[in-house]
C-alpha positions in Angstrom: 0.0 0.0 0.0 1.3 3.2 -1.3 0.5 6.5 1.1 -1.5 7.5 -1.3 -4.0 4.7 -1.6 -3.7 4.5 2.5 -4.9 8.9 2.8 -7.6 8.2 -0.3 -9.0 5.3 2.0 -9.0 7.1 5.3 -10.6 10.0 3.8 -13.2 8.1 2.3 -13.8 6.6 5.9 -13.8 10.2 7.6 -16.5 11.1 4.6 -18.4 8.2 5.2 -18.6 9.0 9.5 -20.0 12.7 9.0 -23.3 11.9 9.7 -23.7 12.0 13.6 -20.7 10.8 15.2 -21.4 11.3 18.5 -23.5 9.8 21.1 -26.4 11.5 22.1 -26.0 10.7 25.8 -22.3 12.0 26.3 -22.1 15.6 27.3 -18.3 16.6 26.2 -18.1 18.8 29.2 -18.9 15.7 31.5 -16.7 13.4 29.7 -13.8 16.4 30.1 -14.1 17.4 33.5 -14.2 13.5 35.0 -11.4 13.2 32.8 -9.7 15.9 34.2 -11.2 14.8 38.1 -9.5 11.0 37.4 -6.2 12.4 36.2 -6.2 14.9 39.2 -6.4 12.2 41.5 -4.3 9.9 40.4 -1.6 12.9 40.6 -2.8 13.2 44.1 -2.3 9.6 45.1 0.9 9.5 43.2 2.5 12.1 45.5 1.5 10.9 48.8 2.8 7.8 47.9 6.0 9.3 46.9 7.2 11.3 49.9 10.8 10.7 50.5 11.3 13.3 48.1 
């Protein structure tokens, strides 16, 4: 497969997908900020467990 042929095919995919990708039930803002809350408390747990320095 030539790079070509491989960016003809993924741009007939992203033509074919236009019509309503996303779920009606996820809220982007809810989907960021527990993203955001999860990866702020993980960085949380990682430093108390890492105290010595």
């Amino acid at each position: 497969m030539s790079f070509h042929s491989t960016a003809a095919q993924l741009v007939t995919v992203a033509a074919e997908g236009e019509n309503g990708g996303n779920h009606e039930s996820l809220s982007p803002y809810l989907t960021g900020g527990g993203a955001l809350f999860v990866l702020l408390l993980l960085l949380w747990i990682t430093t108390r467990f890492n105290r010595d320095r």
